[in-house]
C-alpha positions in Angstrom: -67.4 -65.9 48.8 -69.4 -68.7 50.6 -69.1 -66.8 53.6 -70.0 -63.8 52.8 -73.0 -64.7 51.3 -73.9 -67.4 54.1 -73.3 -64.2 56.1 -75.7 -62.2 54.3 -78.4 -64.6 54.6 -77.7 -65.1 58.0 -78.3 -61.5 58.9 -81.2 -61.1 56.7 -82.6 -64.0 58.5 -82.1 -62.2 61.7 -83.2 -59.1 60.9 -86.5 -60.0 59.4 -87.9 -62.2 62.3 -86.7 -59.7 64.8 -89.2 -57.4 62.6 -91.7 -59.8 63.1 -91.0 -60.2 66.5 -91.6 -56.2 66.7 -94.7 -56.1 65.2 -97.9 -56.0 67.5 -100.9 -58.4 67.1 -102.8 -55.5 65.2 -100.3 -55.2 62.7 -100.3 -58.7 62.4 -103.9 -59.2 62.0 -103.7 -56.6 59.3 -101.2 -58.2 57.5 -101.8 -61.8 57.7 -105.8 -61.9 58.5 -107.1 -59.6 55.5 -105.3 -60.3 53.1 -107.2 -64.0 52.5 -110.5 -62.8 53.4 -112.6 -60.4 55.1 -111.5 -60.6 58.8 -114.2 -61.0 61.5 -114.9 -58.2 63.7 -113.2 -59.1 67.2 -116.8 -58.9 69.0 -118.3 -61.3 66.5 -116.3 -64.2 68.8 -115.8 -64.8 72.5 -112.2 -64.6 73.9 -112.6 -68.8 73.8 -113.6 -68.5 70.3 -111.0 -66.7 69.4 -108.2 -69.1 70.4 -109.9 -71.6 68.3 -110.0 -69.5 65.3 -106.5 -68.7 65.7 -105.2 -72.3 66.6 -106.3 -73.2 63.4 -105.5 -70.0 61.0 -102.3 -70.5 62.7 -101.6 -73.3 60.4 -103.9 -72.2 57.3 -101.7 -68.5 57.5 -98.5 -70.4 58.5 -98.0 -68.1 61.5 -95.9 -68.6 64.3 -97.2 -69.3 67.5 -95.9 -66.0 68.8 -97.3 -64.0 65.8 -100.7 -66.1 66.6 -100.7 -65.2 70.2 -100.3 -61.8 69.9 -103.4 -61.7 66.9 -105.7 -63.4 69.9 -104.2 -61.1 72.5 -105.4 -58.1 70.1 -108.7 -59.6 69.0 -109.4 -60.0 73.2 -108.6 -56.4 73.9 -110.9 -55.4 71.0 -113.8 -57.2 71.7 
């Protein structure tokens, strides 16, 4: 029974980041930056700015660096 439900977990596990590692940095910012505040427009900050902001909502929003670097890449494209 251990097993199995180690199993379980372990694909569960798998399965969800590989979600997140779907998801593009829109989605993201969707997700993650709105639902704590009202999120910035991306030309209210510089590309420079950006990565800042994001270094440290990375650790406020508990994001992954990946899931970060894709919400800068977005918020550069869109400004």
């Amino acid at each position: 029974m251990c097993v199995l439900v180690a199993s379980i977990f372990t694909q569960s596990c798998s399965s969800s980041k590989q979600i997140i590692a779907n998801k593009q940095g829109v989605q993201l910012w969707g997700e993650n930056c709105i639902r704590c505040h009202n999120a910035p427009s991306p030309v209210d900050f510089s590309d420079a700015q950006w990565k800042t902001v994001l270094l440290h909502m990375q650790v406020r929003a508990n994001l992954t660096k990946d899931e970060a670097e894709k919400i800068v890449e977005f918020m550069k494209s869109a400004n």
